[in-house]
Every structure is written in C-alpha cells, then in structure tokens.
SEDRENKE-263343 format. One line per field, with one value per residue (C-alpha): residue number from 1; residue in three letters; x, y, z. Coordinates in steps of 0.05 Angstrom, whole numbers, plus 5000, padded with zeros to 4 digits. Example, Ala and Ser with C-alpha at 12.3 -4.5 7.8 and 13.67 -1.06 7.14 Angstrom:
residues 2
pos <- [1 2] .
code <- [Ala Ser] .
c1 <- [5246 5273] .
c2 <- [4910 4979] .
c3 <- [5156 5143] .
This chain:
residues 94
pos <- [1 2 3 4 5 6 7 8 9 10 11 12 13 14 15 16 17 18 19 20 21 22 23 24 25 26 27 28 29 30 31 32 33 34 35 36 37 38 39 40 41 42 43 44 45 46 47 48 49 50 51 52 53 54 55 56 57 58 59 60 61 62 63 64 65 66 67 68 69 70 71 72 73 74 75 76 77 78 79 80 81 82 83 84 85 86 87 88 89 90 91 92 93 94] .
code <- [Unk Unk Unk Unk Unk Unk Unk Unk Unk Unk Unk Unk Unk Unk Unk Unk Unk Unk Unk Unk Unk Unk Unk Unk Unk Unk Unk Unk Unk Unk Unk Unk Unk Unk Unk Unk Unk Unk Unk Unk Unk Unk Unk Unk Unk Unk Unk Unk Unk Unk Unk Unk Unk Unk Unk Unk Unk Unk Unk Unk Unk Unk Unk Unk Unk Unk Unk Unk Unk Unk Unk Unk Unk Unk Unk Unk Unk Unk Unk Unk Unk Unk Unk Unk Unk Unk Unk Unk Unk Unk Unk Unk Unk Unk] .
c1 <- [7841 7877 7858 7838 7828 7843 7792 7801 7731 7721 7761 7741 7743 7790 7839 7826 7821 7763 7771 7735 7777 7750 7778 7781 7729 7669 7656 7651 7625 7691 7734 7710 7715 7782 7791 7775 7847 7864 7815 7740 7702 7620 7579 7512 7488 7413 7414 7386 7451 7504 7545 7606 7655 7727 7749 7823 7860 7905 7841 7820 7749 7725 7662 7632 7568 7580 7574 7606 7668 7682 7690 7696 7762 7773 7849 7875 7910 7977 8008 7973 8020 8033 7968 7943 7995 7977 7908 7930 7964 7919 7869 7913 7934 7857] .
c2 <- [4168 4212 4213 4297 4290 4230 4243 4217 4204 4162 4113 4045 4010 3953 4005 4013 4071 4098 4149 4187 4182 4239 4218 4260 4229 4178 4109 4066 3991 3985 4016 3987 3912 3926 3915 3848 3830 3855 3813 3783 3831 3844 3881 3895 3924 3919 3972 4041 4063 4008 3994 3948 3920 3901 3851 3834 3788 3844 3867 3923 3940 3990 4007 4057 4074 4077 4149 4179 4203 4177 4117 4091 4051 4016 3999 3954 3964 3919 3947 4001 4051 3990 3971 4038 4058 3989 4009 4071 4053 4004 4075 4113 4055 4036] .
c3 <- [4396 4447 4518 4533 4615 4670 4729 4793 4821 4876 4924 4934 5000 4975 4954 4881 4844 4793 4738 4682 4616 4569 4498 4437 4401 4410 4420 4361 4357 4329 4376 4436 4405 4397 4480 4473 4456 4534 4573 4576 4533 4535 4483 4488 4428 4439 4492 4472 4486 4472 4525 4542 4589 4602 4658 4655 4693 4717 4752 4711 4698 4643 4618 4565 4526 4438 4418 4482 4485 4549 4603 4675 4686 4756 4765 4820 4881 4855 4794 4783 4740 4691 4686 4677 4623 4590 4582 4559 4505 4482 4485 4439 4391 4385] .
C-alpha cells in the first residue's frame, strides 16, 4: 500500500495533530489487523461498514472504515516525526 496524500485537518487543543492519509488502495480485514502488532487494536466487523481502531502507547490514535481507501490518524504532541514515520512505515510495509 502506498500512502497518495497526508492532510492536515484540524488542530487539537492539547497540541496534537489530525490528518487524512489517502492510500493507494482500500481497506482490507486483513490489512488493518495487521496494526495490531503496534498497539491495542479494535475491530468491529458487525458494523455496516467495518470499522477499526489503533491506540498506541506512543499516543497515536488511528481509525478507518474496510473498503475505504483512507483514515484519520491523531499523532501526539512529543515525538511526533518518529512516531509519524513509524506508522508510516508500518502503512507501506502492510
């Protein structure tokens, strides 16, 4: 999966920051399990739409619906850039 655009959209009050990652292809049941190896994982499977969510201990937050081709990813104040190229990574390798 490659990541097409990272969208700044909004600033939070405790000084995190939220973007849109737009990714070259769609969510999979698969793909998105694979995040559980980075943190506490939830899949919820008997939504219309499937969603689920990442909470690391780093303090990132992502979420994402199977079968778009996106997701929302809030990344901390502290440590940002590493976090944010962590989760990158683990995007591209996934």
């Amino acid at each position: 999966m490659r990541i097409i655009n990272r969208a700044k959209v909004e600033d939070c009050f405790d000084g995190s920051a939220v973007y849109v990652y737009e990714l070259s292809g769609p969510w999979t049941e698969e793909r998105a399990r694979r995040l559980s190896r980075m943190g506490h994982f939830q899949y919820f499977g008997d939504f219309p739409r499937p969603l689920f969510k990442l909470r690391t201990d780093a303090g990132l937050f992502a979420s994402g619906v199977v079968g778009c081709c996106d997701c929302r990813v809030v990344l901390p104040r502290t440590n940002r850039d590493t976090i944010q190229r962590e989760w990158e990574e683990v995007l591209m390798g996934g």
